[in-house]
Structures are given as C-alpha cells and as structure tokens.
DRENTORKOL-3810 file (N, C-alpha, C; in nm, 4 decimals):
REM DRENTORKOL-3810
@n.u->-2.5622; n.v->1.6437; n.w->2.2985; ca.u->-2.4820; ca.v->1.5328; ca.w->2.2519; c.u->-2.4066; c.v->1.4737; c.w->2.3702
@n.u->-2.4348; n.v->1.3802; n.w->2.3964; ca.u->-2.3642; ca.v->1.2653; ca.w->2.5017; c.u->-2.2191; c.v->1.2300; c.w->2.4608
@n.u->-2.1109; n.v->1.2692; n.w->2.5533; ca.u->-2.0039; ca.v->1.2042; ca.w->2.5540; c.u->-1.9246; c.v->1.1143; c.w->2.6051
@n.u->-1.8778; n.v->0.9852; n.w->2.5173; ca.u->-1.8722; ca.v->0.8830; ca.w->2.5571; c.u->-1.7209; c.v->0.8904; c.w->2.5473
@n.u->-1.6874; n.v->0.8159; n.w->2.6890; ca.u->-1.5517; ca.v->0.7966; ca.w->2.6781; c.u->-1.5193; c.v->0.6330; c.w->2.6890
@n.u->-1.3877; n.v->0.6185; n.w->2.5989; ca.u->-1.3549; ca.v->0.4715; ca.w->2.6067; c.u->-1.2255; c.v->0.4446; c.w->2.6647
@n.u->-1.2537; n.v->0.4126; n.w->2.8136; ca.u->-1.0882; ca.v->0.4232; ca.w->2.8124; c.u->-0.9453; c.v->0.4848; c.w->2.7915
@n.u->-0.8621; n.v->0.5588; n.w->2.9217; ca.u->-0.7783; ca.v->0.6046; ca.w->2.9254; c.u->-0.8103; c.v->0.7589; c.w->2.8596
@n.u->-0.9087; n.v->0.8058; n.w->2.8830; ca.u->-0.9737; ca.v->0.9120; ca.w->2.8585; c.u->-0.9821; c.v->0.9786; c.w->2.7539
@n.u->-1.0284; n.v->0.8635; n.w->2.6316; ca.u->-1.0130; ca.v->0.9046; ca.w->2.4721; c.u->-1.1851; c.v->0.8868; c.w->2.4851
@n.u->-1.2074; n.v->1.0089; n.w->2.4156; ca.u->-1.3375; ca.v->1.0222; ca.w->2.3436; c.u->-1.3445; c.v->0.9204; c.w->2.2296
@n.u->-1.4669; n.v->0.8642; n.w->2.2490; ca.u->-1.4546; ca.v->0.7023; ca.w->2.1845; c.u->-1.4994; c.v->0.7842; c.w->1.9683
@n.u->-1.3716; n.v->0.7447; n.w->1.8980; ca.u->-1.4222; ca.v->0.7264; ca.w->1.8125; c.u->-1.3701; c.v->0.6049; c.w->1.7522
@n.u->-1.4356; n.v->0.5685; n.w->1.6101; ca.u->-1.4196; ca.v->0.4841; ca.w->1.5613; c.u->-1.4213; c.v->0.4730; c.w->1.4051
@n.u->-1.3564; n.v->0.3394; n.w->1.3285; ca.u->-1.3904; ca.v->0.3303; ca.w->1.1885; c.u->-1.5059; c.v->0.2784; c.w->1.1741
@n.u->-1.6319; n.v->0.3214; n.w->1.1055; ca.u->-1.7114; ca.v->0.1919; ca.w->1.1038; c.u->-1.7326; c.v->0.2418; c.w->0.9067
@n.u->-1.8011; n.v->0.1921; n.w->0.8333; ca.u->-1.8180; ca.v->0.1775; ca.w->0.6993; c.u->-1.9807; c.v->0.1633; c.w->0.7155
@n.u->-2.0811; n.v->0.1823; n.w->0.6196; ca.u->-2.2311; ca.v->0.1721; ca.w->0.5848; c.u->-2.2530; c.v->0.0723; c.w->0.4583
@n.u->-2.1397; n.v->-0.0568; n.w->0.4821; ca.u->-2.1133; ca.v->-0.1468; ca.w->0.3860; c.u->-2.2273; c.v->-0.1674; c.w->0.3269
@n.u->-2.2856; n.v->-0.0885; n.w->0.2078; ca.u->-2.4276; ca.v->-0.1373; ca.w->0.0845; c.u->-2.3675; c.v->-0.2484; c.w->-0.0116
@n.u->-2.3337; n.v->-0.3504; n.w->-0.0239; ca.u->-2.2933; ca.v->-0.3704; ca.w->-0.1099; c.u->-2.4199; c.v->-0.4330; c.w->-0.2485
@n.u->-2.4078; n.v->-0.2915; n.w->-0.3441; ca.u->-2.5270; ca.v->-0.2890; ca.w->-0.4394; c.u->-2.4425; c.v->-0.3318; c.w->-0.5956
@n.u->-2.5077; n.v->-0.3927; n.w->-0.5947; ca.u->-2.4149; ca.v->-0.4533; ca.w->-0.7666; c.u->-2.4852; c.v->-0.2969; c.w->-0.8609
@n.u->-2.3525; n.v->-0.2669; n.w->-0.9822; ca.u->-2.3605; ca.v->-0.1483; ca.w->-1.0578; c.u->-2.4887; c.v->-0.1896; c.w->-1.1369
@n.u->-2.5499; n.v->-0.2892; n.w->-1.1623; ca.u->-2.7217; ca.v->-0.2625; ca.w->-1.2302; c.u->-2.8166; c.v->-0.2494; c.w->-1.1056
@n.u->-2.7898; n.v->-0.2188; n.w->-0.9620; ca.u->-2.8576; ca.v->-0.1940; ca.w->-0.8782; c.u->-2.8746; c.v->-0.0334; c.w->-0.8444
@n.u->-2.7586; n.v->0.0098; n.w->-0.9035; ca.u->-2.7133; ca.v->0.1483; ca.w->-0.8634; c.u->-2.7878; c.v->0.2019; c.w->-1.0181
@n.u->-2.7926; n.v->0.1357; n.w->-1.0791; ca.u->-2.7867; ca.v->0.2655; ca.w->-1.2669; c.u->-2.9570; c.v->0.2313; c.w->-1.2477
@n.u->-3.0379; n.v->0.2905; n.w->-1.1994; ca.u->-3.1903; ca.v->0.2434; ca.w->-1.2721; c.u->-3.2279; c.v->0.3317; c.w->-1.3423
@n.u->-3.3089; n.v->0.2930; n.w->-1.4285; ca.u->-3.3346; ca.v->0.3819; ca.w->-1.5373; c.u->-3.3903; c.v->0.5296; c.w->-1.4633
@n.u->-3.4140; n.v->0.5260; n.w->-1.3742; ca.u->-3.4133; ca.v->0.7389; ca.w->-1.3639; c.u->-3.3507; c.v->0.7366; c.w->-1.2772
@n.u->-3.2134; n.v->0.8189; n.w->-1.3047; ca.u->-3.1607; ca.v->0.8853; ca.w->-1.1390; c.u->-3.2026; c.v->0.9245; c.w->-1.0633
@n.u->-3.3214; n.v->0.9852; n.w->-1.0500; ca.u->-3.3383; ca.v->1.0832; ca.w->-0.9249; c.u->-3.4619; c.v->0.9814; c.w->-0.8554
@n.u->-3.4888; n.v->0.7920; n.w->-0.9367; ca.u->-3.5623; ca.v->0.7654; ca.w->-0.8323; c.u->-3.5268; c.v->0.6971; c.w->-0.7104
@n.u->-3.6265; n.v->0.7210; n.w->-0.6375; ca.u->-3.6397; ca.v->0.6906; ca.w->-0.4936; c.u->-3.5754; c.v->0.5440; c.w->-0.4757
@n.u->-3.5733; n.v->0.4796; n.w->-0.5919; ca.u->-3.5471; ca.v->0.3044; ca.w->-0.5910; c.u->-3.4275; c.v->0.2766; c.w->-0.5781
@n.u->-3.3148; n.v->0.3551; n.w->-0.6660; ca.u->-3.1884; ca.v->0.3800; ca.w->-0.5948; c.u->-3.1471; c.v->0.3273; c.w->-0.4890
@n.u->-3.0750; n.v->0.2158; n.w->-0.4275; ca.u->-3.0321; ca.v->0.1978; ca.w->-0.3036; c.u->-2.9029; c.v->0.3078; c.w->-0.2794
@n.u->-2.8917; n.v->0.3362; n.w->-0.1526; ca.u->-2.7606; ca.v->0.4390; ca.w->-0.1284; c.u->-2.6746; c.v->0.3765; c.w->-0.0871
@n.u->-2.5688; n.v->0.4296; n.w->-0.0536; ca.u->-2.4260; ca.v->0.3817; ca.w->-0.0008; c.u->-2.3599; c.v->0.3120; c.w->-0.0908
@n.u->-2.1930; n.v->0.3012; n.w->-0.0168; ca.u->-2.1645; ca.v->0.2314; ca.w->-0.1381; c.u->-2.0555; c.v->0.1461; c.w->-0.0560
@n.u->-2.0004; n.v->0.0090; n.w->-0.1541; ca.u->-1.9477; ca.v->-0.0742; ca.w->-0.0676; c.u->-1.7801; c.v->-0.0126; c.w->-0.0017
@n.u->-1.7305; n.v->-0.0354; n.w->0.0657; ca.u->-1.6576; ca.v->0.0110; ca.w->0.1723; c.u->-1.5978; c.v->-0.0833; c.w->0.2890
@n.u->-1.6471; n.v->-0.2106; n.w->0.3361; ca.u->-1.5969; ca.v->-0.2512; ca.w->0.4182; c.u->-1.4605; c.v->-0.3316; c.w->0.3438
@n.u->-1.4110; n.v->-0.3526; n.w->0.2049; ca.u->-1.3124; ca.v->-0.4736; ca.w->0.1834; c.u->-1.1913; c.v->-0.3340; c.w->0.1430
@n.u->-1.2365; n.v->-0.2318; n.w->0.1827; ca.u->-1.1172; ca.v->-0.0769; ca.w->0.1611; c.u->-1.1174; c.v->-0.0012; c.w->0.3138
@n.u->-1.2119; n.v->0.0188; n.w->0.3523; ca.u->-1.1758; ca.v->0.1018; ca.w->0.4931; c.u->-1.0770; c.v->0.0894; c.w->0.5546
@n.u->-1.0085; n.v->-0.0602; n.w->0.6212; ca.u->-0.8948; ca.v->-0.0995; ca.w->0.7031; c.u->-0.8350; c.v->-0.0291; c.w->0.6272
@n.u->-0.7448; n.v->-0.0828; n.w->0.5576; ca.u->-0.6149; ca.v->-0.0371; ca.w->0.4465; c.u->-0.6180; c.v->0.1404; c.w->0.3832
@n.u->-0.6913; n.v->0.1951; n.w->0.3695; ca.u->-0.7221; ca.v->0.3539; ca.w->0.3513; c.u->-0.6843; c.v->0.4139; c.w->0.4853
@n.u->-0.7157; n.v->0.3820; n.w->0.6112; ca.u->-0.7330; ca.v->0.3807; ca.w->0.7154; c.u->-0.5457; c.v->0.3852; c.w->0.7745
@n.u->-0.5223; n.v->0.2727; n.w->0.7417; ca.u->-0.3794; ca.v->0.2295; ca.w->0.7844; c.u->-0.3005; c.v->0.3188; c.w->0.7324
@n.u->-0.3071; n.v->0.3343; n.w->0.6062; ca.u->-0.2192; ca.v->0.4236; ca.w->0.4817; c.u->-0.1898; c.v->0.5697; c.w->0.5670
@n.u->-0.2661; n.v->0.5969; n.w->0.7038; ca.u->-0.2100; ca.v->0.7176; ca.w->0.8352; c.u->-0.1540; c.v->0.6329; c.w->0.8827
@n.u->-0.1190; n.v->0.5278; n.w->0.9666; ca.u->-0.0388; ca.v->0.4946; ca.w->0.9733; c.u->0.1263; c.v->0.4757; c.w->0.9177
@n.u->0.1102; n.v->0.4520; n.w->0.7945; ca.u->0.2169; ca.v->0.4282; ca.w->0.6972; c.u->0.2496; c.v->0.5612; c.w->0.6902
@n.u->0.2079; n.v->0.6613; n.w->0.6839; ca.u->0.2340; ca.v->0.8199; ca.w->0.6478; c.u->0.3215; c.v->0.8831; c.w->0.7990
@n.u->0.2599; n.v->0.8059; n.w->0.8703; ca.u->0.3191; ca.v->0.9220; ca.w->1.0023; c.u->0.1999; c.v->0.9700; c.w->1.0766
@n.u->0.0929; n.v->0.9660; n.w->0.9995; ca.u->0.0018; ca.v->1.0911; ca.w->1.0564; c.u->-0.0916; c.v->1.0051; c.w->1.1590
@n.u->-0.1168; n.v->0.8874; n.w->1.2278; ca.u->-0.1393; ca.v->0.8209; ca.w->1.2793; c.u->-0.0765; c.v->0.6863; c.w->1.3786
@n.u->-0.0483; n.v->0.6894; n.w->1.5006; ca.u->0.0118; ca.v->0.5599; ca.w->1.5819; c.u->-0.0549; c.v->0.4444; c.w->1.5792
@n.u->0.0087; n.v->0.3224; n.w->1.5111; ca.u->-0.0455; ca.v->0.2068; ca.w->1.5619; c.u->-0.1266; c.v->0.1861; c.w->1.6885
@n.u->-0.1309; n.v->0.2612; n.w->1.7873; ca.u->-0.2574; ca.v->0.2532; ca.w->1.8646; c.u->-0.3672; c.v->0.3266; c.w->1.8662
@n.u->-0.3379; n.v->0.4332; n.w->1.7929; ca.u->-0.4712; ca.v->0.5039; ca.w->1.7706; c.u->-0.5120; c.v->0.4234; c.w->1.6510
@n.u->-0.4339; n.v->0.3807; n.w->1.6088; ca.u->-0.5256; ca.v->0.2406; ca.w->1.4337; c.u->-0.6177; c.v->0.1585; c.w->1.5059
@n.u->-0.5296; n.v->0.0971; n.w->1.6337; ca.u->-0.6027; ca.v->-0.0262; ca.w->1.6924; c.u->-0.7339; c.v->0.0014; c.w->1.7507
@n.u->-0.7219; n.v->0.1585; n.w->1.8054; ca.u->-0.8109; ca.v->0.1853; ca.w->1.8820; c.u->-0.9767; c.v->0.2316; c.w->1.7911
@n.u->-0.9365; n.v->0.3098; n.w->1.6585; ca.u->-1.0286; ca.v->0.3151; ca.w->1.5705; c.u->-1.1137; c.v->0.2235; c.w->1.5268
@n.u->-1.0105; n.v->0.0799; n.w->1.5113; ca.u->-1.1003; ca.v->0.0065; ca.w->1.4107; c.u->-1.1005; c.v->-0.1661; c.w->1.5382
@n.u->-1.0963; n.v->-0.1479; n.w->1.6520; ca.u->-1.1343; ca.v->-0.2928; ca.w->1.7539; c.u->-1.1165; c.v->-0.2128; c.w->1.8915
@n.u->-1.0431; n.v->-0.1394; n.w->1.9988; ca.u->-1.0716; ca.v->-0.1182; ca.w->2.0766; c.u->-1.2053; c.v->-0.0748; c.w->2.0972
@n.u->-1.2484; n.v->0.0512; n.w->2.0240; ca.u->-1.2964; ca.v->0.1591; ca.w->2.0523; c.u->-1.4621; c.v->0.0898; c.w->1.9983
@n.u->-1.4487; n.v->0.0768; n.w->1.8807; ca.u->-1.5775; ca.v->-0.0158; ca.w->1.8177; c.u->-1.6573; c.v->-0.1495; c.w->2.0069
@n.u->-1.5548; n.v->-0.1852; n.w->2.0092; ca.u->-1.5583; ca.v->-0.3075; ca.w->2.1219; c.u->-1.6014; c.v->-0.2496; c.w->2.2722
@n.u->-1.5502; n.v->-0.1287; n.w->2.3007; ca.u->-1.6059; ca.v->-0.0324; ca.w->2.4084; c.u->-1.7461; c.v->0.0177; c.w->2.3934
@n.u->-1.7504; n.v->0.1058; n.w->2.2712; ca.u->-1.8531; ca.v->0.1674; ca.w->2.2435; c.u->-2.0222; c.v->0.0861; c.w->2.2723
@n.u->-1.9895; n.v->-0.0593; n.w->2.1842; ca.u->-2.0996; ca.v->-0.1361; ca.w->2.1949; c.u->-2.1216; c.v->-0.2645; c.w->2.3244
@n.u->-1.9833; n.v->-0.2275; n.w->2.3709; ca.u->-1.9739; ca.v->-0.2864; ca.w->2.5473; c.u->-1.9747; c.v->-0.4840; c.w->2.4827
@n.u->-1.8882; n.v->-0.4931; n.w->2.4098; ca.u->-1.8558; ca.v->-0.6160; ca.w->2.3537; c.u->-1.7591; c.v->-0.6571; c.w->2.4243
@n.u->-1.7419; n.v->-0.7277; n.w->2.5536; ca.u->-1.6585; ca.v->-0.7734; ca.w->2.6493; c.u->-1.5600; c.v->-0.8752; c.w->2.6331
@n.u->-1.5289; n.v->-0.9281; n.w->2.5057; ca.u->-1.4829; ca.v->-1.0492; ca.w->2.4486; c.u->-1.3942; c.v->-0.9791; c.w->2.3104
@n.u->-1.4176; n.v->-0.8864; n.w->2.3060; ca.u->-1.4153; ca.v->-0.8177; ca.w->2.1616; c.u->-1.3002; c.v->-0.6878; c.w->2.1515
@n.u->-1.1999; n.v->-0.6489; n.w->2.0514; ca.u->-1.1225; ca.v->-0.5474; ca.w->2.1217; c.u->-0.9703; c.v->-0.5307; c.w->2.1460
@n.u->-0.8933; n.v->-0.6966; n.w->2.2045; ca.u->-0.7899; ca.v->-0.6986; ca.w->2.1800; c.u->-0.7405; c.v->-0.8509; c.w->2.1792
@n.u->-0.6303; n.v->-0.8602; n.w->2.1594; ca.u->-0.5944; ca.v->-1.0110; ca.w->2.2129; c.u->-0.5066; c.v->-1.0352; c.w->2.3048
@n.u->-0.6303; n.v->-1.1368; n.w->2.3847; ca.u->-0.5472; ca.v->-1.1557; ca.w->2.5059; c.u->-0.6778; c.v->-1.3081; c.w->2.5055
@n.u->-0.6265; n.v->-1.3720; n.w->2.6381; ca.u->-0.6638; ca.v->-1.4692; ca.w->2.6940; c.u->-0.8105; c.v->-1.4619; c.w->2.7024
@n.u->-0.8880; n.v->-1.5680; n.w->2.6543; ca.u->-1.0426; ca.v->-1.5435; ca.w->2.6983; c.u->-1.1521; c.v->-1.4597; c.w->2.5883
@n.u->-1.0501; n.v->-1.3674; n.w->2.4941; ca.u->-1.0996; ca.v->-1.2829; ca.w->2.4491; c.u->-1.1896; c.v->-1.3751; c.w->2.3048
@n.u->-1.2769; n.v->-1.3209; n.w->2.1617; ca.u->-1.2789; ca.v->-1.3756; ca.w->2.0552; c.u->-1.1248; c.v->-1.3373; c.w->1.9628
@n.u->-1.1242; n.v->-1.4711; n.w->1.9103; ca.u->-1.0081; ca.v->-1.4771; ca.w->1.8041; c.u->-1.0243; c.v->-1.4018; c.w->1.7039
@n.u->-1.0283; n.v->-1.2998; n.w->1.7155; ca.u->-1.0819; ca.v->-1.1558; ca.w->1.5491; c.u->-0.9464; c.v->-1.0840; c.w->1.5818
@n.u->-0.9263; n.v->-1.0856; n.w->1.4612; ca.u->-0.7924; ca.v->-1.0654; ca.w->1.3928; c.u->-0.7366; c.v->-0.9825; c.w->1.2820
@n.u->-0.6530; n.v->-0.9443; n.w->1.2377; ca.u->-0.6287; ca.v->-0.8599; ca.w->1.1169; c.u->-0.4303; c.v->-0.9461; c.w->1.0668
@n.u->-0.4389; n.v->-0.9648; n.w->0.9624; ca.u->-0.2514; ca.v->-0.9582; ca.w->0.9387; c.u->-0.2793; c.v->-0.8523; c.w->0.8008
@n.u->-0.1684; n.v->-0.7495; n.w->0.8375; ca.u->-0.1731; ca.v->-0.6655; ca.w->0.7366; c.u->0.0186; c.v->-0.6410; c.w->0.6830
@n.u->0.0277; n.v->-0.6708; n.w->0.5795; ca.u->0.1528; ca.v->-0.6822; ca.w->0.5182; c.u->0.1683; c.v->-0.5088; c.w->0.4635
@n.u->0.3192; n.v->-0.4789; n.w->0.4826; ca.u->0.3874; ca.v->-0.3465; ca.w->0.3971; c.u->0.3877; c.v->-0.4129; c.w->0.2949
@n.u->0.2987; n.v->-0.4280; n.w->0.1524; ca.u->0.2922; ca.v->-0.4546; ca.w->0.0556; c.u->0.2096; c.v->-0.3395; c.w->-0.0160
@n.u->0.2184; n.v->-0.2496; n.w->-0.1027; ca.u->0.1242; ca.v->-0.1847; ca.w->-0.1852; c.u->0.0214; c.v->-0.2576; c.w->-0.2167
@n.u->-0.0956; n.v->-0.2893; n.w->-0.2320; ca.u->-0.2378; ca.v->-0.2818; ca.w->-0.2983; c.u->-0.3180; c.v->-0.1929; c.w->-0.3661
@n.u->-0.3331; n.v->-0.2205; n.w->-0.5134; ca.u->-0.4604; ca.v->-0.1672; ca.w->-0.5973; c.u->-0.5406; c.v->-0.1763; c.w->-0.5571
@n.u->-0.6827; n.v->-0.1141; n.w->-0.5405; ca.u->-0.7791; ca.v->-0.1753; ca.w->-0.5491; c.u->-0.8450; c.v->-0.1782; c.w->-0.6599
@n.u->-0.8953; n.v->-0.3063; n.w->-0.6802; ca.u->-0.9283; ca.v->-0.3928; ca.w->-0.8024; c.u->-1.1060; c.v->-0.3851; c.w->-0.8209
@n.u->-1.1711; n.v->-0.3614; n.w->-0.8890; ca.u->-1.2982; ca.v->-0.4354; ca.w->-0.8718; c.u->-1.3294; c.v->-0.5882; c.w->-0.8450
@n.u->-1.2334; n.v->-0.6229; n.w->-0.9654; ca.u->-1.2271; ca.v->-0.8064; ca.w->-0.9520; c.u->-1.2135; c.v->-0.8731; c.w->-0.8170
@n.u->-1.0955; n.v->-0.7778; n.w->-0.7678; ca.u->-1.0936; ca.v->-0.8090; ca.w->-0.6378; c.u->-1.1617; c.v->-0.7843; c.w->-0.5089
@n.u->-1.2639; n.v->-0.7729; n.w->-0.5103; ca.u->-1.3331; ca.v->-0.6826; ca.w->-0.4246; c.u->-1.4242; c.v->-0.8483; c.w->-0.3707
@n.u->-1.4018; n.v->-0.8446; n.w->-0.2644; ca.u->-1.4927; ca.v->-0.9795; ca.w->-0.1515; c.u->-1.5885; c.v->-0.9603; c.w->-0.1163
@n.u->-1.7027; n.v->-0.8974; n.w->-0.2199; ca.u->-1.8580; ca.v->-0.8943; ca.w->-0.1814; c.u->-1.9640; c.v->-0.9269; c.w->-0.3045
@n.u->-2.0726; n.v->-0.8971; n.w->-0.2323; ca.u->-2.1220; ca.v->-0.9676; ca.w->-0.3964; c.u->-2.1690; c.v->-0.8633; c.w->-0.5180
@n.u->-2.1408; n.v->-0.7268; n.w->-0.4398; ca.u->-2.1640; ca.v->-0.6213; ca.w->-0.5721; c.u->-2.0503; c.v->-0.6307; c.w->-0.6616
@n.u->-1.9418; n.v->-0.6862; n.w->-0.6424; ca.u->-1.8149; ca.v->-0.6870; ca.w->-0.7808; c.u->-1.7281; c.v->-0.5672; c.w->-0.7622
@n.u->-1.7571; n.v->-0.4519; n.w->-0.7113; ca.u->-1.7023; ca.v->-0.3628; ca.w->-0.7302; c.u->-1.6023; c.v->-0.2420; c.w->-0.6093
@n.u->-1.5778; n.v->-0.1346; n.w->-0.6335; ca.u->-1.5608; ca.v->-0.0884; ca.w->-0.5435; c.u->-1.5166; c.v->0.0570; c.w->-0.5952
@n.u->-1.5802; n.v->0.1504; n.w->-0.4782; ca.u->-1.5399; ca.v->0.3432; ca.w->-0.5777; c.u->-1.4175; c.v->0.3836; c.w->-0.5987
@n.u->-1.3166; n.v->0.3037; n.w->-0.5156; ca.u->-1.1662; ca.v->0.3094; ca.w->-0.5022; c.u->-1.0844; c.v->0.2300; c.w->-0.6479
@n.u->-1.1466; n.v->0.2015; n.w->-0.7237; ca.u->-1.0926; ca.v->0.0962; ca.w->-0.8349; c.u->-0.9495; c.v->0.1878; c.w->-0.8846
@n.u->-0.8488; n.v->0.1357; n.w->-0.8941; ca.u->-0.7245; ca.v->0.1834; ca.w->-0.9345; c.u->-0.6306; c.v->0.3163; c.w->-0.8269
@n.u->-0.7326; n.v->0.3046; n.w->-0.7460; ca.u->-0.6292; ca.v->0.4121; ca.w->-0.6054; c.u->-0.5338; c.v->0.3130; c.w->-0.5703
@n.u->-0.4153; n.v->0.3313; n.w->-0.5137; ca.u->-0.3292; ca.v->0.2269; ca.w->-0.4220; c.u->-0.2981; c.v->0.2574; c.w->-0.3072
@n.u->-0.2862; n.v->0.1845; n.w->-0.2013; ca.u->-0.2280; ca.v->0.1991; ca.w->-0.0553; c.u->-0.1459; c.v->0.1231; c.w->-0.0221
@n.u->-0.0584; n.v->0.1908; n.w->0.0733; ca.u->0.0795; ca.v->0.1432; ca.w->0.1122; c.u->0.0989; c.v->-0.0398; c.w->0.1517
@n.u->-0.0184; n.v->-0.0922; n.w->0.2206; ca.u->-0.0660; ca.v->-0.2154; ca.w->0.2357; c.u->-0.1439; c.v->-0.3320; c.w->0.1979
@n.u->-0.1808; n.v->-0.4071; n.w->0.2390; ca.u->-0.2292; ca.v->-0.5068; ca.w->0.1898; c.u->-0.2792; c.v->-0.6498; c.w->0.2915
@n.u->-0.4086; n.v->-0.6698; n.w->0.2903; ca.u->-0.4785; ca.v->-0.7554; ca.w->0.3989; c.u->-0.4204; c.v->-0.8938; c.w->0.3400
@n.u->-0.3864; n.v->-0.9612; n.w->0.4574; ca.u->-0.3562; ca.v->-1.0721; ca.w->0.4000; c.u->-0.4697; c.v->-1.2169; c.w->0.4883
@n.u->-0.4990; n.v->-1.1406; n.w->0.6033; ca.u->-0.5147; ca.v->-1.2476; ca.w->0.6580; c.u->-0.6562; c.v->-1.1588; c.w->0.7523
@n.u->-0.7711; n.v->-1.2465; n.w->0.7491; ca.u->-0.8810; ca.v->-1.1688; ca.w->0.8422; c.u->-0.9565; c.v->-1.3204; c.w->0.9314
@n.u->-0.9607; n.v->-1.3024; n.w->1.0322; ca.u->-0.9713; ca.v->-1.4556; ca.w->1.1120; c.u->-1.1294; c.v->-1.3199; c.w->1.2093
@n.u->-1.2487; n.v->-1.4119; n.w->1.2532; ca.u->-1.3595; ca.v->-1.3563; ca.w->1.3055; c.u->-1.3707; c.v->-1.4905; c.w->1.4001
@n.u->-1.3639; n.v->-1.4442; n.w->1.5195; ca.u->-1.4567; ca.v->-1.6015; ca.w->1.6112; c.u->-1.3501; c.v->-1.6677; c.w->1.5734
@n.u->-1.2024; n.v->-1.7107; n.w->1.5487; ca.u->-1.1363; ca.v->-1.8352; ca.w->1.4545; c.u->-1.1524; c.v->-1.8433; c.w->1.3834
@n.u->-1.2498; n.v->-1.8348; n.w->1.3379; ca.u->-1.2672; ca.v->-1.8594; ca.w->1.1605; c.u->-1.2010; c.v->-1.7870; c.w->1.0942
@n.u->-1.1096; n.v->-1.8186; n.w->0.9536; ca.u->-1.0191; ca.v->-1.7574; ca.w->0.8627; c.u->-1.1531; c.v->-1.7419; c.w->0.7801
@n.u->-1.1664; n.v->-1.6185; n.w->0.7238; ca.u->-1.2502; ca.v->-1.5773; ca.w->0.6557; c.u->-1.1827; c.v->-1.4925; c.w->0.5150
@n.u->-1.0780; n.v->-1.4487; n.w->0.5270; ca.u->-1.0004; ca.v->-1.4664; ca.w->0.3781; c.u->-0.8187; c.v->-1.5018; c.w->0.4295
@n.u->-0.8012; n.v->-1.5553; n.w->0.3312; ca.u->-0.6231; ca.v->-1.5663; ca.w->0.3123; c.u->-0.5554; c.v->-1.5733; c.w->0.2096
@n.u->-0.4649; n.v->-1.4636; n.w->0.2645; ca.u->-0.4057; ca.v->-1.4322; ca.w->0.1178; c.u->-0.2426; c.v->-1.4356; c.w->0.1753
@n.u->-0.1664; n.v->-1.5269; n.w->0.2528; ca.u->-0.0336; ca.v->-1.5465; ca.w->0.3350; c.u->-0.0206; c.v->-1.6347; c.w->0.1746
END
C-alpha cells in the first residue's frame, strides 16, 4: 500500500461519498437477492453536515474539516485550482450555518427523493454551495 502524503505531513485522507442516487422502486425489485439491484446509496446532499457535526462536538478542528472534504480531495487528485480560497483558485465553496437540520426525504437535492438518514438531525445546516461560481443551491 502506497503512502500518500498531502501536505504538512498529513497522510492524505479524505470525505468522499459513492453518491448512487437510485430512486426506492430502483432499490425494491421484485427479488432481493437479484443481481439487478443497483448498490449504494445516496449520500452526497448528507456527508458535509454528518461530517461537520465532529466539528460541532469537539472531536474534530475546522482544519482537519477543511482538509477532509477540499484540501486533501484537491491534493490527492493534484487539482491545482481546487482546495482553498485564495486568488486564482476555482470559486467552490461551502456556507454552513449553526442551525440544526433534519434530514428530510422531501428535501433531499437528487433525483432518487430520498435519503437513509430521513429524521436523524445535525447540529448544522448548508445554506449555500457555489462550484466554478456557479450557486448551485441557496438556502441564505
């Protein structure tokens, strides 16, 4: 096993998610055990905020957050633009409010509807996600 380091001599890890997003008549087919089944399950509109909720606890520093889910991701795949903000860099972004959040199915920003977290809560709440500039949800 190859070890990769990212900077300031942290073994590069990271958040990443296996975002499936399979709508629940994609998941129920009439036999469980067949092969047709798609796997995974959706995850990218909960990871940040599950994620943060160490933060909010203590058990995690705002830079080891940053570094999980944009430094380290941005090293790993040698994305030179990607990672933090500063001058020159892409405009990808996060605003995350001390607000509690449900997670909702209704609310869930993909096209399966749903999500395995339905009625857990975390200390936060995404308000604002900008990719390249582009505002891609807002909730300010």
């Amino acid at each position: 096993m190859q070890r990769i380091l990212c900077g300031e001599d942290i073994t590069c890890a990271i958040l990443a998610t296996d975002h499936a997003p399979h709508t629940v008549s994609e998941k129920l087919q009439p036999e469980p055990n067949s092969l047709l089944v798609p796997s995974g399950l959706p995850g990218l509109d909960t990871a940040t905020l599950l994620c943060y909720d160490f933060v909010q606890s203590g058990q995690m520093t705002p830079k080891r957050f940053n570094h999980l889910t944009a430094r380290g991701p941005a090293q790993l795949l040698r994305l030179t633009q990607k990672g933090e903000i500063s001058l020159g860099y892409d405009a990808d972004l996060i605003v995350i409010a001390n607000e509690p959040t449900e997670f909702r199915d209704e609310l869930v920003e993909s096209r399966c509807g749903w999500t395995p977290f339905h009625g857990q809560s975390v200390a936060a709440s995404l308000k604002l996600v900008v990719a390249r500039g582009q505002i891609l949800l807002n909730r300010l």
